[in-house]
N, CA, C, O and CB atoms as a CASP TS submission, in Angstrom:
PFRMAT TS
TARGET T0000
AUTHOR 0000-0000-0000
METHOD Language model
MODEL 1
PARENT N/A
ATOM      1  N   UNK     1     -20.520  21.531   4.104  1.00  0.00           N
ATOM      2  CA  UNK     1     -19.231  22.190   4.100  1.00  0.00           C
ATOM      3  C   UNK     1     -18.350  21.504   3.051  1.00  0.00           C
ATOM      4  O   UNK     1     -18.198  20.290   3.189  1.00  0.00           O
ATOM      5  CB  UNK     1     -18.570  22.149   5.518  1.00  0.00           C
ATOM      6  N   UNK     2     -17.870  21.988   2.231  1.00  0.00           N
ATOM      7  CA  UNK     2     -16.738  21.858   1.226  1.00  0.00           C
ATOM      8  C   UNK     2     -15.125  21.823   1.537  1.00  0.00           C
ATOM      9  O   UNK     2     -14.634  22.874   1.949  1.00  0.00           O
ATOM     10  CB  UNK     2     -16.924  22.953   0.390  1.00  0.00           C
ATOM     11  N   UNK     3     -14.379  20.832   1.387  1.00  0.00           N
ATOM     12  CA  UNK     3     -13.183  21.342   2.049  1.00  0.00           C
ATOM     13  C   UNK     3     -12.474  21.335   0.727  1.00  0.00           C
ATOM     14  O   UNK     3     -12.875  20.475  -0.057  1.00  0.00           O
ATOM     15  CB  UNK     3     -12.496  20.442   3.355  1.00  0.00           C
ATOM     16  N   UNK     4     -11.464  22.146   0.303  1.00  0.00           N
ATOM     17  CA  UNK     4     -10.265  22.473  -0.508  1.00  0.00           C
ATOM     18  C   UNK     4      -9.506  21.176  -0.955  1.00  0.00           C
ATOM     19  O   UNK     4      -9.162  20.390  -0.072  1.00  0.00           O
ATOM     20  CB  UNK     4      -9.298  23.405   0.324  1.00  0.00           C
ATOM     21  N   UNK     5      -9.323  20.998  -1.798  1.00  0.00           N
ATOM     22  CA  UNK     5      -8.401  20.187  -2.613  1.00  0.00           C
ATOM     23  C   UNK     5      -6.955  20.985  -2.304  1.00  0.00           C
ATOM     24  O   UNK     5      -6.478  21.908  -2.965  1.00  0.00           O
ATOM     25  CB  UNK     5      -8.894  20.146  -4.355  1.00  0.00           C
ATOM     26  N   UNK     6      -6.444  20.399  -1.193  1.00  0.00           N
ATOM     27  CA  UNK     6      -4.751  20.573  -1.057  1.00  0.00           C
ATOM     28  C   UNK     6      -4.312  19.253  -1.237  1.00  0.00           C
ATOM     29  O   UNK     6      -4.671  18.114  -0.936  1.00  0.00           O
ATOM     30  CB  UNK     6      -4.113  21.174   0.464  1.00  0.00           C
ATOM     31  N   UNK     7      -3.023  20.058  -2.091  1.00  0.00           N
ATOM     32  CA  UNK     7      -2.333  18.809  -2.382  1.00  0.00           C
ATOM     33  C   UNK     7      -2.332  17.440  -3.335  1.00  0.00           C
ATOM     34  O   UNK     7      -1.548  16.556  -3.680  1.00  0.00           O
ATOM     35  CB  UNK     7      -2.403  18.458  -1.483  1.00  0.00           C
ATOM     36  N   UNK     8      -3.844  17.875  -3.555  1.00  0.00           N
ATOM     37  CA  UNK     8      -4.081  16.447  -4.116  1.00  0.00           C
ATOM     38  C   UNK     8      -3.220  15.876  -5.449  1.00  0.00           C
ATOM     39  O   UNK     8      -3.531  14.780  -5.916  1.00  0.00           O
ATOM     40  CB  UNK     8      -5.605  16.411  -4.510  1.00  0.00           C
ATOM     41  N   UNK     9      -2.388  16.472  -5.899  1.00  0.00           N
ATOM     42  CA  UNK     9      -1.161  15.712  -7.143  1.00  0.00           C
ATOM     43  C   UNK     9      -0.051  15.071  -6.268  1.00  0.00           C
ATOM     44  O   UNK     9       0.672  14.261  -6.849  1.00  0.00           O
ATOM     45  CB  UNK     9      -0.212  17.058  -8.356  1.00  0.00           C
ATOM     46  N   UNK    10       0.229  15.357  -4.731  1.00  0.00           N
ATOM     47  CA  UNK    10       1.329  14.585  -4.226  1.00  0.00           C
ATOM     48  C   UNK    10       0.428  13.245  -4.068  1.00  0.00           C
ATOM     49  O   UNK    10      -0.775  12.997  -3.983  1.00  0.00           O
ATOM     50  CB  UNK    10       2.119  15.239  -2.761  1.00  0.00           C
ATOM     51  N   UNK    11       2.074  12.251  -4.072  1.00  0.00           N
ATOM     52  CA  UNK    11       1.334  11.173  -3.272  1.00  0.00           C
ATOM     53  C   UNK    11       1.606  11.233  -1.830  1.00  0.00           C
ATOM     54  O   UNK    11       2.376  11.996  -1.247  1.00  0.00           O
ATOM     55  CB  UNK    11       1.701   9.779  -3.741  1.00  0.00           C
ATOM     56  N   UNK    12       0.619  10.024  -1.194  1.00  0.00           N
ATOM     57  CA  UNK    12       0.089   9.562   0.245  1.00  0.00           C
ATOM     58  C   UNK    12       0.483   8.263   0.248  1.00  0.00           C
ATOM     59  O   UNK    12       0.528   7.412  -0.640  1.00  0.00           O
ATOM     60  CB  UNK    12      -1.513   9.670   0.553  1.00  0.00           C
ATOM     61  N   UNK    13       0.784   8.258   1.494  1.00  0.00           N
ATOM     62  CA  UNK    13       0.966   6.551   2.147  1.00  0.00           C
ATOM     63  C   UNK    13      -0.298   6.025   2.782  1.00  0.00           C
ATOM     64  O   UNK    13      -0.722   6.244   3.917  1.00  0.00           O
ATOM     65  CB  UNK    13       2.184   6.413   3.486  1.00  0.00           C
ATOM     66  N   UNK    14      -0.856   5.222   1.737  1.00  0.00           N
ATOM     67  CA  UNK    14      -2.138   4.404   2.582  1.00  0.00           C
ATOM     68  C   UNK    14      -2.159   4.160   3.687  1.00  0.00           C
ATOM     69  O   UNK    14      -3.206   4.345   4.307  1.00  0.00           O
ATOM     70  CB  UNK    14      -2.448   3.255   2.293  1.00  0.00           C
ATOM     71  N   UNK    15      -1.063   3.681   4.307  1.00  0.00           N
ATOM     72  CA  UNK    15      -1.074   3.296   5.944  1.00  0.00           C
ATOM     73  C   UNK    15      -1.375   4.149   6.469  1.00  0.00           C
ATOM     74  O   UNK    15      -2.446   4.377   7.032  1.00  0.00           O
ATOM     75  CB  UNK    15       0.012   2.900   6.664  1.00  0.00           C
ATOM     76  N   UNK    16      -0.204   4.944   6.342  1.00  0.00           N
ATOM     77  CA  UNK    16       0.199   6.306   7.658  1.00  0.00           C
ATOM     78  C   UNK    16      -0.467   8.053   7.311  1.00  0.00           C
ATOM     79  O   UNK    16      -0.459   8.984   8.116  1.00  0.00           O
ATOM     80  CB  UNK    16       2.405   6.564   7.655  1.00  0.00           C
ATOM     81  N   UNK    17      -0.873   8.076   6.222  1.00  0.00           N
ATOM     82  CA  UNK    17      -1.854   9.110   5.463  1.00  0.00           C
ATOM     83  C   UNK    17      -0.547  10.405   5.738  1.00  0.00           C
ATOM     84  O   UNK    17      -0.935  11.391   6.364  1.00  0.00           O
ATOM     85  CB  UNK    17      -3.856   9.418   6.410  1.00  0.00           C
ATOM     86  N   UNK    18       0.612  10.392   5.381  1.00  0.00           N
ATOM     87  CA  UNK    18       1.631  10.816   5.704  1.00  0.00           C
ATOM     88  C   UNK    18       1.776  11.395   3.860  1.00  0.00           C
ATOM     89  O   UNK    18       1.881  10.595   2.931  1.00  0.00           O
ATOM     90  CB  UNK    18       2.696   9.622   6.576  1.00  0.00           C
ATOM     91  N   UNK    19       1.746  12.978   3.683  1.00  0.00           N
ATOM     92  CA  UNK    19       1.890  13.649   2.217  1.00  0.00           C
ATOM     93  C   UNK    19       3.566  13.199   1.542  1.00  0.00           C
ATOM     94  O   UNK    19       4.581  13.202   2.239  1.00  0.00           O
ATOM     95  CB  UNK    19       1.714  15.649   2.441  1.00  0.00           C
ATOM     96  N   UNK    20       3.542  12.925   0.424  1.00  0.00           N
ATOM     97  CA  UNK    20       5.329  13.113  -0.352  1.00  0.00           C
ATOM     98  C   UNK    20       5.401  13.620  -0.885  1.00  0.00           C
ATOM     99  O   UNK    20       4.359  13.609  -1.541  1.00  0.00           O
ATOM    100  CB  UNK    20       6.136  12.425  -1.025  1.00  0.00           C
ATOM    101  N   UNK    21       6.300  14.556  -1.376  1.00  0.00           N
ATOM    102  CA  UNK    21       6.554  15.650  -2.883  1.00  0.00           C
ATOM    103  C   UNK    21       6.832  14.327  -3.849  1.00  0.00           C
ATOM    104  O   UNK    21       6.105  14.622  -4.798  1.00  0.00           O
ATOM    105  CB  UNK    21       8.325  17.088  -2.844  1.00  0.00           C
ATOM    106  N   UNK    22       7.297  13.343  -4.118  1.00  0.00           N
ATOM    107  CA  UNK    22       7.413  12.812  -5.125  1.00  0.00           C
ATOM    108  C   UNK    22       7.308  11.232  -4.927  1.00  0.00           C
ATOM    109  O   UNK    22       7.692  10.967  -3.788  1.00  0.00           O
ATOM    110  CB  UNK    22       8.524  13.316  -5.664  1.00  0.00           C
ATOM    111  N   UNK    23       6.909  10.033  -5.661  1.00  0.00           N
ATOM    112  CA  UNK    23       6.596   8.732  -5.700  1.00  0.00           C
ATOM    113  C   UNK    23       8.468   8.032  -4.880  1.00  0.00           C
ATOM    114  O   UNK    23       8.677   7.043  -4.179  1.00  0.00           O
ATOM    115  CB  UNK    23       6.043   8.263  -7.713  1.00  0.00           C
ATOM    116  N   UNK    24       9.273   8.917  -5.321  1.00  0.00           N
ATOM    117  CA  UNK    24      10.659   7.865  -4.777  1.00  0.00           C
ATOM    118  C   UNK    24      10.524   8.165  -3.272  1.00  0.00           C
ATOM    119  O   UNK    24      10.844   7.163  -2.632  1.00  0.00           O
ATOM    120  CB  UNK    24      12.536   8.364  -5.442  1.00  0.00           C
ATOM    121  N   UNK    25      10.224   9.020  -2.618  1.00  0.00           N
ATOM    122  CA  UNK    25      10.243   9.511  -1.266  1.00  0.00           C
ATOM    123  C   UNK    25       8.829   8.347  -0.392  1.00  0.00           C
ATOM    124  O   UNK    25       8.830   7.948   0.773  1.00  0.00           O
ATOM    125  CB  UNK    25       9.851  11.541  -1.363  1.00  0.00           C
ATOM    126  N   UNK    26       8.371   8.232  -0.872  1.00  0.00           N
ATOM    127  CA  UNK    26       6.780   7.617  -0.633  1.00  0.00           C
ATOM    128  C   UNK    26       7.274   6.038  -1.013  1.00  0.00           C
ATOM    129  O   UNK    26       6.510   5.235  -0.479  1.00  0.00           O
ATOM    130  CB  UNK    26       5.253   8.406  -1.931  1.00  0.00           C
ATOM    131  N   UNK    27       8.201   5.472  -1.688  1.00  0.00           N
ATOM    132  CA  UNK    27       8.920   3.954  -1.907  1.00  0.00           C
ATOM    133  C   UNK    27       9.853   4.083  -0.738  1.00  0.00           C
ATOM    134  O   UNK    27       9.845   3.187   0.106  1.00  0.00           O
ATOM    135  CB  UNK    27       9.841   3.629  -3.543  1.00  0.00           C
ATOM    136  N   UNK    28      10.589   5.025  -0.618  1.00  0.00           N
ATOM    137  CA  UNK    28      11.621   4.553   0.677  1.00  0.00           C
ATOM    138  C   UNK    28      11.014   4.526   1.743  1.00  0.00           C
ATOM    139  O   UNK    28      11.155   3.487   2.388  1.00  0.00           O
ATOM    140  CB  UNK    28      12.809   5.400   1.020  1.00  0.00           C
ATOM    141  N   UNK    29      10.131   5.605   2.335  1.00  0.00           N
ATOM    142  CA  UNK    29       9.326   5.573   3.151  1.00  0.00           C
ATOM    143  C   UNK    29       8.203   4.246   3.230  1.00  0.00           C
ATOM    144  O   UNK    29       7.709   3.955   4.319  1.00  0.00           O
ATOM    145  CB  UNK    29       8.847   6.768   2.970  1.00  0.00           C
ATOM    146  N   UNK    30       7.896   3.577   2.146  1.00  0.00           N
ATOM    147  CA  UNK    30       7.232   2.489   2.605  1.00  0.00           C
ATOM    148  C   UNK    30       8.012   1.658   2.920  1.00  0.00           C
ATOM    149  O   UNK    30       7.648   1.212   4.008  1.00  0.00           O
ATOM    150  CB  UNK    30       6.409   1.990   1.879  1.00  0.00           C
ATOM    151  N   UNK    31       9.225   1.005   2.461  1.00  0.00           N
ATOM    152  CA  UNK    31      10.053   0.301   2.469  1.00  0.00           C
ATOM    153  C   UNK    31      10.856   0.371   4.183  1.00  0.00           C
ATOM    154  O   UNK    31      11.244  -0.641   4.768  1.00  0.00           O
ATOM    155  CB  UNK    31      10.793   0.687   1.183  1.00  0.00           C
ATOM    156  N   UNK    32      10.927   1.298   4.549  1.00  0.00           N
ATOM    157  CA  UNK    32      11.410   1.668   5.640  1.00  0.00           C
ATOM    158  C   UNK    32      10.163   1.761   6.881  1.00  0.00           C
ATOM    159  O   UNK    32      10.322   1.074   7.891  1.00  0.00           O
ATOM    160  CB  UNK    32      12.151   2.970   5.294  1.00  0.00           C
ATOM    161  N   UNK    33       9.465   2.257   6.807  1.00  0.00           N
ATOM    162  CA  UNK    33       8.415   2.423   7.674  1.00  0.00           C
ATOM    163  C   UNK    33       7.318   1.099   8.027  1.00  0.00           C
ATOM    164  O   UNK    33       6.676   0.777   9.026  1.00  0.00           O
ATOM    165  CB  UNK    33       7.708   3.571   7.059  1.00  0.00           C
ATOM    166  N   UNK    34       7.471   0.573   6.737  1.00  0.00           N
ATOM    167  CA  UNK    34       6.030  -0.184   6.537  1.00  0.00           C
ATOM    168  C   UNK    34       6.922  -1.466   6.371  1.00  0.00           C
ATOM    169  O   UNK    34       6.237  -2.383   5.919  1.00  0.00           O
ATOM    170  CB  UNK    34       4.806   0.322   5.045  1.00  0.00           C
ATOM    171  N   UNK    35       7.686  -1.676   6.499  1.00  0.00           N
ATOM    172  CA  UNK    35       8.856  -2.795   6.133  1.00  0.00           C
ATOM    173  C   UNK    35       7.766  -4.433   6.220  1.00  0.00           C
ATOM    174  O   UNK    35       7.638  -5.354   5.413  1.00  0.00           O
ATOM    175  CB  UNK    35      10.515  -2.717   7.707  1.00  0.00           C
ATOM    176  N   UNK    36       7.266  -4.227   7.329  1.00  0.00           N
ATOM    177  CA  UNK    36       6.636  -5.565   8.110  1.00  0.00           C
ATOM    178  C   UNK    36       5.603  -5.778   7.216  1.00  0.00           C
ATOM    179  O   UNK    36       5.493  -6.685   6.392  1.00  0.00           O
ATOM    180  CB  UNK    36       6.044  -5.413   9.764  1.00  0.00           C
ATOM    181  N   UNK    37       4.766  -4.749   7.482  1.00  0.00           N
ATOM    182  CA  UNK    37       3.619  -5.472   6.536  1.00  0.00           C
ATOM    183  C   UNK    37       3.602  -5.779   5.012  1.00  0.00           C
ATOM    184  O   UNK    37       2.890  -6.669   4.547  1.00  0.00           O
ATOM    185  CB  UNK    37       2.504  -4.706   6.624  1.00  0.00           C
ATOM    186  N   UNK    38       4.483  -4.943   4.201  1.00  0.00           N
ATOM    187  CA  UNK    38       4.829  -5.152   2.800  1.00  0.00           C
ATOM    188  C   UNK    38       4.953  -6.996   2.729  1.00  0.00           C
ATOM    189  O   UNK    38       4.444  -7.826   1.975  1.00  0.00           O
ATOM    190  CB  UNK    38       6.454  -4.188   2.400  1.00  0.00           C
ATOM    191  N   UNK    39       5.823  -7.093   3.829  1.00  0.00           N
ATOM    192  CA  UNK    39       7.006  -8.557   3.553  1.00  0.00           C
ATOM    193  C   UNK    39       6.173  -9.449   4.224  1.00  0.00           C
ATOM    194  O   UNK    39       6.589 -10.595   4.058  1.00  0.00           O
ATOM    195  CB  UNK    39       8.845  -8.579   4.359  1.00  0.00           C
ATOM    196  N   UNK    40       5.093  -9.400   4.965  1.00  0.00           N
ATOM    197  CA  UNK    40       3.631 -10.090   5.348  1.00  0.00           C
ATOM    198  C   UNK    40       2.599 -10.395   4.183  1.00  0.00           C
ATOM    199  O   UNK    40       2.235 -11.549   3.952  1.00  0.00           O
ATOM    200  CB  UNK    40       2.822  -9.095   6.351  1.00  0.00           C
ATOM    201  N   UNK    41       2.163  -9.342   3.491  1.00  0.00           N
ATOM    202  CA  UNK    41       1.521  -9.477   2.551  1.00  0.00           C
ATOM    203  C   UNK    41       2.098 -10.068   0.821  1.00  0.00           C
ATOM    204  O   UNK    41       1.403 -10.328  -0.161  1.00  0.00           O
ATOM    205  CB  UNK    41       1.032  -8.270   2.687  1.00  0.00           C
ATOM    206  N   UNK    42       3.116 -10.108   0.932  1.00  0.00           N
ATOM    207  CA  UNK    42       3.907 -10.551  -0.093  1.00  0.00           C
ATOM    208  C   UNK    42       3.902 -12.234   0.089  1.00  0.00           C
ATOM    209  O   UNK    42       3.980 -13.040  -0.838  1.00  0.00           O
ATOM    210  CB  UNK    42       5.411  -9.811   0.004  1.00  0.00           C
ATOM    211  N   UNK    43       3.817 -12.472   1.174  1.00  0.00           N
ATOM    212  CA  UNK    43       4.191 -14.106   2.143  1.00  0.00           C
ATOM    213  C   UNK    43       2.774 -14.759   1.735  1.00  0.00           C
ATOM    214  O   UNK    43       2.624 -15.962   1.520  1.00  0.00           O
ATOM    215  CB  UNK    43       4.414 -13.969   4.406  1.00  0.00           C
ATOM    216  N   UNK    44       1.872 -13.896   1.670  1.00  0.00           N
ATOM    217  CA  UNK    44       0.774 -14.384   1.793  1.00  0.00           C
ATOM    218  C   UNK    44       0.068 -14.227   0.362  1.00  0.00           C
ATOM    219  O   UNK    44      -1.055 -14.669   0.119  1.00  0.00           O
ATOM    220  CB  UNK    44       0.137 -13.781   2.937  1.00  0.00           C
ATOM    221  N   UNK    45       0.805 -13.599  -0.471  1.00  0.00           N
ATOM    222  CA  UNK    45       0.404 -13.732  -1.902  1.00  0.00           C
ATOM    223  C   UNK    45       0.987 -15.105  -2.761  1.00  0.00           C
ATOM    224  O   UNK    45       0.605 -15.705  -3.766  1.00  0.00           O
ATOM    225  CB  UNK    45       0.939 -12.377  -2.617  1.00  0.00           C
ATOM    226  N   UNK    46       1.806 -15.217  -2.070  1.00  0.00           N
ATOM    227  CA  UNK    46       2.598 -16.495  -2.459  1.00  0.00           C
ATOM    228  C   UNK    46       2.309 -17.632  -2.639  1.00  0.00           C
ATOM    229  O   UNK    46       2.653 -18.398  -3.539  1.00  0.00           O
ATOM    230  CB  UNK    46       3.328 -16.755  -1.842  1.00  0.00           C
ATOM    231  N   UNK    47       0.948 -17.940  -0.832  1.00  0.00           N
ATOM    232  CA  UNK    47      -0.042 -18.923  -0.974  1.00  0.00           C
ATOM    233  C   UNK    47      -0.495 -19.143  -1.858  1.00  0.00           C
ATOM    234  O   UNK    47      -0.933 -18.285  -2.624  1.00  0.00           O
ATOM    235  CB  UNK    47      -0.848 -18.890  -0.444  1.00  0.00           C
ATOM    236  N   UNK    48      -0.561 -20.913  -2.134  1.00  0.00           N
ATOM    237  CA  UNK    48      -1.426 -20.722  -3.517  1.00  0.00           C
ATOM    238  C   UNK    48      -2.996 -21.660  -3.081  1.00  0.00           C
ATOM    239  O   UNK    48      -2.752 -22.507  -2.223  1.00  0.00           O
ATOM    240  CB  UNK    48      -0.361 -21.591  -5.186  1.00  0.00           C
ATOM    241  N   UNK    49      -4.087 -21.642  -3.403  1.00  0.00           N
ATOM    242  CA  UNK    49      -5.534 -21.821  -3.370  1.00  0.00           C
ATOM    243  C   UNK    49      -5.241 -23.518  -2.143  1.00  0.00           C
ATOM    244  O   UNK    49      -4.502 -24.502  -2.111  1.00  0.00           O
ATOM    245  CB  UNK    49      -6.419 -22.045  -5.476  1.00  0.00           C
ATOM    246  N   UNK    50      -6.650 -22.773  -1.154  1.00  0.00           N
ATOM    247  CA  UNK    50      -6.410 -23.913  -0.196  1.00  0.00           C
ATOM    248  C   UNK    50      -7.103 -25.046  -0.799  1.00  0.00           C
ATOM    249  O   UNK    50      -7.672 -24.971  -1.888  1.00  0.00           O
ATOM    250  CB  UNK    50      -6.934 -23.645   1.294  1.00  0.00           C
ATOM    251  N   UNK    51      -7.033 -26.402   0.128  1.00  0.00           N
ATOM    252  CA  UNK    51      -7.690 -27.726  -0.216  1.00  0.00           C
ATOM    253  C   UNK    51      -9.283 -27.300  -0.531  1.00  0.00           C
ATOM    254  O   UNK    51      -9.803 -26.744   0.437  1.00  0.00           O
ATOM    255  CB  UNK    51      -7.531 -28.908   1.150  1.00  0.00           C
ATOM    256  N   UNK    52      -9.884 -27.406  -1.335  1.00  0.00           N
ATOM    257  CA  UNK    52     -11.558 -27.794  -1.538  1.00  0.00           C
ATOM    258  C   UNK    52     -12.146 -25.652  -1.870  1.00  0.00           C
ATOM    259  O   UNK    52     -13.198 -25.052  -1.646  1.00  0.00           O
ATOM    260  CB  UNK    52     -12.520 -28.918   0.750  1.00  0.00           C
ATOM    261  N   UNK    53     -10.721 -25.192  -2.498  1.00  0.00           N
ATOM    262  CA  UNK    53     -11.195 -23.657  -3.165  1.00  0.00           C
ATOM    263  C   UNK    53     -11.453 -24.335  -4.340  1.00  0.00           C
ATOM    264  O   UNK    53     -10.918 -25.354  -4.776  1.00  0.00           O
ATOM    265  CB  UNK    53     -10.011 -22.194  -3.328  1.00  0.00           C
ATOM    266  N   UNK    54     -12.613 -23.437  -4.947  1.00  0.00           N
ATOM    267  CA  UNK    54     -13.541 -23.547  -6.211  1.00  0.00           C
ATOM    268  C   UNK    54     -12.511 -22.526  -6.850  1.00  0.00           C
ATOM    269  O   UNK    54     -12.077 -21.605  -6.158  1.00  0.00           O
ATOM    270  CB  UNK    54     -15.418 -23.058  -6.096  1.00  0.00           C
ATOM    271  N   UNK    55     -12.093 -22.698  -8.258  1.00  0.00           N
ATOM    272  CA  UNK    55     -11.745 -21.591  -9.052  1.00  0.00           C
ATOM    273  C   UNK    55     -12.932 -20.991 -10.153  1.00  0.00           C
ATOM    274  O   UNK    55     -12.980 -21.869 -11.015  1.00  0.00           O
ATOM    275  CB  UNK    55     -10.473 -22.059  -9.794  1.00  0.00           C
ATOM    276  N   UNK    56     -13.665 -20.181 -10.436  1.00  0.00           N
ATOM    277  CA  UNK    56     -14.074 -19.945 -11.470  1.00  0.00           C
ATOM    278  C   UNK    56     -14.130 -19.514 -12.251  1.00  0.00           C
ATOM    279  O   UNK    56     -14.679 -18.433 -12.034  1.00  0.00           O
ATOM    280  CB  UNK    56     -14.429 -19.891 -11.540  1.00  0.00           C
ATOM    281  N   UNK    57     -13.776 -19.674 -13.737  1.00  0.00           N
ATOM    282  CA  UNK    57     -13.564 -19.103 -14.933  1.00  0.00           C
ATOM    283  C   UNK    57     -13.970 -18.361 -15.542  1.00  0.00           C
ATOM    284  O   UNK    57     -13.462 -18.114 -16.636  1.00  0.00           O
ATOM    285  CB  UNK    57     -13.539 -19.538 -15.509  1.00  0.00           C
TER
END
C-alpha cells in the first residue's frame, strides 16, 4: 500500500509530530511546548568530554 505525500513542504515538530504552515509557528511552538527539553539538552551540550574520553582526530 502506498500512502500520499500530504503536506510534505510544511514543517513538523519532531517531538509532538504536530503539522505548521510555516518554520516561525513550529519555533514558538517549540519554544513553548518543548520548553524543558530544548533547555535540558542545551545543559548537556555544554558538558565538556568526561575524565579518561579518547578524542580522535
Amino acid at each position: 500500500m502506498v500512502l500520499p505525500l500530504v503536506d510534505e513542504d510544511k514543517p513538523k515538530c519532531f517531538l509532538c509530530h504536530v503539522t505548521f504552515d510555516d518554520y516561525e509557528d513550529l519555533r514558538k511552538h517549540q519554544e513553548t511546548k518543548h520548553k524543558d527539553f530544548f533547555e535540558y539538552h542545551e545543559k548537556q551540550a555544554e558538558k565538556g568530554p568526561s575524565p579518561g574520553d579518547v578524542s580522535i582526530f
